[in-house]
C-alpha positions in Angstrom: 7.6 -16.5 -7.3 9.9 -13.8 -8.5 7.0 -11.2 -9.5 6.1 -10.8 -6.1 9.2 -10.3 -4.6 10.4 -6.6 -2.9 13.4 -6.7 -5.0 11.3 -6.8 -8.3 8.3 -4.6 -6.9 9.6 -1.6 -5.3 11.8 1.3 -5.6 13.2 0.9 -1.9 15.2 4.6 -1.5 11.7 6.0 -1.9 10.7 5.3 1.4 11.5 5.5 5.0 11.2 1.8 5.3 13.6 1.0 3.0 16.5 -1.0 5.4 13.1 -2.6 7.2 11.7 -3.7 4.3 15.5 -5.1 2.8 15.5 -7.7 5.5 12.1 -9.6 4.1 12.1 -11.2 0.6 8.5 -10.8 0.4 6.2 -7.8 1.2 3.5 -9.1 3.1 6.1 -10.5 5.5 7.0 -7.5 6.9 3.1 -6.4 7.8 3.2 -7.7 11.6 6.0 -5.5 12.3 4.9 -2.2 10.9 3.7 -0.6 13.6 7.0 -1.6 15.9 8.8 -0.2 13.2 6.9 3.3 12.8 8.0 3.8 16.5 11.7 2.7 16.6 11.7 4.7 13.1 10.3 8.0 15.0 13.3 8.2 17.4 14.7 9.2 14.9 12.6 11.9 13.3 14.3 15.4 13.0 12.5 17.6 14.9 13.4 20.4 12.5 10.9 18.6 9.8 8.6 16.7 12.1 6.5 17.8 14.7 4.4 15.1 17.0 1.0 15.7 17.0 -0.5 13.1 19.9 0.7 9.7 20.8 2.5 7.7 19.0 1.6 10.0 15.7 4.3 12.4 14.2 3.8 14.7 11.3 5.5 16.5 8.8 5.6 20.4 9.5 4.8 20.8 5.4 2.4 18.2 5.4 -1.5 19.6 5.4 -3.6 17.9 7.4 -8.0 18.7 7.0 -9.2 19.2 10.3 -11.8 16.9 9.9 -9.0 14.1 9.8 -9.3 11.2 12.3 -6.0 9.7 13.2 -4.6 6.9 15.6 -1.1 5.9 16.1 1.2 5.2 15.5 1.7 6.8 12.3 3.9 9.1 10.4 3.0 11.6 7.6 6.2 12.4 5.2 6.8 15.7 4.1 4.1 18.2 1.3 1.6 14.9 2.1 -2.0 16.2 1.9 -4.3 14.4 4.0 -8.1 15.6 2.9 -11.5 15.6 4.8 -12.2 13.1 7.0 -9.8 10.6 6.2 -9.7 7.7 8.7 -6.2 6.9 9.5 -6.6 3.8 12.1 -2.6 3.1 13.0 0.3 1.6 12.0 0.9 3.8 8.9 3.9 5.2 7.2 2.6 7.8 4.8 5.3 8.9 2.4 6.3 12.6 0.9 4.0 14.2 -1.8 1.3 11.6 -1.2 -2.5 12.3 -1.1 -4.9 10.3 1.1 -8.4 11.9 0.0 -11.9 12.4 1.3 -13.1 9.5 3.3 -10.2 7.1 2.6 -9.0 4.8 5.1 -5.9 3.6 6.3 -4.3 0.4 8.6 -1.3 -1.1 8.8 0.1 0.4 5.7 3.4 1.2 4.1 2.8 4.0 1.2 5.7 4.9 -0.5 6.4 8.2 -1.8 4.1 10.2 -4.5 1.5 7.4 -3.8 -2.1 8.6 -4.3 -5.5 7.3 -2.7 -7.5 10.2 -3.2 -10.9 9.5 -3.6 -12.9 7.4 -1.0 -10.3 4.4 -0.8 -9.7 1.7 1.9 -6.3 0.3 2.0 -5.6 -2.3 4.5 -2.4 -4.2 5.4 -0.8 -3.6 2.2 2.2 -2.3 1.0 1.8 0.3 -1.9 4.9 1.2 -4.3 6.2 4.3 -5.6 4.4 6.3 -7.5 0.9 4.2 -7.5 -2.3 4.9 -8.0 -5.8 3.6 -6.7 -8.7 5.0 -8.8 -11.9 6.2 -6.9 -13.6 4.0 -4.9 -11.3 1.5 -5.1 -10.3 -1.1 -2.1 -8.3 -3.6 -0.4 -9.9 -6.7 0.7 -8.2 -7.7 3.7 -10.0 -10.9 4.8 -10.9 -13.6 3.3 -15.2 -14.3 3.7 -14.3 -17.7 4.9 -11.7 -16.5 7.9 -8.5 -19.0 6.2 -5.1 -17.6 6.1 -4.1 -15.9 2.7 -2.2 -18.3 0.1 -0.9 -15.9 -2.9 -1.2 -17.4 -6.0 0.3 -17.1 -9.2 -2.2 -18.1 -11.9 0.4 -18.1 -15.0 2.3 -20.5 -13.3 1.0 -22.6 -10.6 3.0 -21.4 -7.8 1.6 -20.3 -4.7 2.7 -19.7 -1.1 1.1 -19.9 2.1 1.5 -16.7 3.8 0.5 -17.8 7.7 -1.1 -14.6 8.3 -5.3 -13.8 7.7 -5.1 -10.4 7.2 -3.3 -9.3 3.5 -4.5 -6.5 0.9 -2.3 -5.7 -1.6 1.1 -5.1 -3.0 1.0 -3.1 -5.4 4.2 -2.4 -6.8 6.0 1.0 -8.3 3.9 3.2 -10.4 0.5 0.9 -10.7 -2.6 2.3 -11.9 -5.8 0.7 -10.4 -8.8 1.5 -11.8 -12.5 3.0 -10.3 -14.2 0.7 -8.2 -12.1 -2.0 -8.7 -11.5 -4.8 -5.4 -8.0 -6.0 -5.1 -9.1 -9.4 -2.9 -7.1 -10.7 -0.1 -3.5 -12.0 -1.6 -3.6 -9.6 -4.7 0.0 -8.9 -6.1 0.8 -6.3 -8.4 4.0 -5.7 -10.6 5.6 -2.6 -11.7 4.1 -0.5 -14.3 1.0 -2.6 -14.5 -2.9 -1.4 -15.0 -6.1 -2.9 -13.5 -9.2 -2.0 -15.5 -12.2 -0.2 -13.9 -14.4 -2.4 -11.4 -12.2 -5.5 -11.9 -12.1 -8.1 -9.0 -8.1 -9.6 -8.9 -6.7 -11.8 -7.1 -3.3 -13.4 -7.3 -0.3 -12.1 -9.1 -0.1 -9.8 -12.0 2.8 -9.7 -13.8 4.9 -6.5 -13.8 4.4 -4.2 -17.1 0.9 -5.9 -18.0 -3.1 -5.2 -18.0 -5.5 -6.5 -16.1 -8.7 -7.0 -17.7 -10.2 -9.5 -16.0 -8.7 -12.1 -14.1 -8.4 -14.6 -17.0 -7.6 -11.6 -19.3 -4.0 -10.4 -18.4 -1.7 -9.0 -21.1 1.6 -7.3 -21.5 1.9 -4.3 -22.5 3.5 -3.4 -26.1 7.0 -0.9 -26.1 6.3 2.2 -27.8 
């Protein structure tokens, strides 16, 4: 299942996670170890560019942080990261640099790579989100499955599909994808570079890098211009 692979999804030197995230072949392996990770990684932290801020949470000195904000570690905010009112940042999240997590948006056990924007009223849960992407207003991750099963990510084009092991899996949304307004990315949703997801779509599965998304049975590729 090459299209959901780290290799062909993400942009590893933009992120703090990069050597953590080498050592998996998929993405959604690594999301039981993120929040050991954010720790062992703070260690680390210069203290010139980072200040600690409570337990377990360390922020950039750049960053701006609403006061409204709610956060629980551990986390880390990356540097000129803008974290607006009354965000909900629940643990286990590496926020990149020159992100935005907007008004009311919601965070848990996360990886967001640099430049990544959920501005606008966004929950985003144990996912993994590439450089340079996007989630449209009122958009989500759907973390669990109604029925309680463990995640299987499925790749409709071709039949494939693995068993993860694990019942709690957003998305991955790879380097610079758009998702569109409202849309629910279900539990098991892969995204590939440079790919769009219209407005109030439900996905599943894995879309190709470098395509639409119209619908679920409506995926196409995008033309070179």
């Amino acid at each position: 299942m090459e299209n959901a692979k780290i290799k062909n999804l993400y942009t590893l030197s933009e992120t703090m996670a990069g050597e953590f995230l080498e050592k998996f072949e998929y993405p959604w392996e690594a999301l039981k170890e993120i929040g050991y990770f954010i720790k062992k990684l703070a260690m680390h932290l210069d203290t010139d560019i980072y200040e600690k801020r409570g337990e377990n949470i360390w922020i950039a000195r750049s960053a701006k942080i609403w006061p409204t904000v709610s956060m629980t570690g551990p986390c880390i905010i990356g540097e000129r990261t803008e974290v607006r009112q009354c965000a909900f940042i629940r643990g286990n999240a590496l926020v990149g640099d020159d992100c935005v997590v907007g008004n009311s948006t919601e965070l848990k056990n996360v990886i967001l790579f640099n430049h990544v924007q959920v501005p606008h009223y966004n929950y985003v849960g144990d996912s993994i989100l590439g450089f340079y992407s996007h989630m449209g207003a009122g958009s989500i991750t759907s973390n669990v499955k109604a029925d309680k099963a463990l995640v299987v990510v499925k790749d409709y084009a071709t039949g494939e599909k693995i068993e993860t092991g694990i019942k709690k899996f957003g998305a991955m949304l790879g380097d610079h994808v758009e998702i569109g307004c409202n849309t629910v990315l279900n539990p098991g949703t892969v995204v590939g570079r440079n790919s769009n997801v219209y407005p109030v779509s439900c996905v599943r599965g894995v879309i190709p890098e470098n395509s639409i998304c119209k619908a679920q049975d409506d995926i196409v590729q995008k033309e070179a211009r």
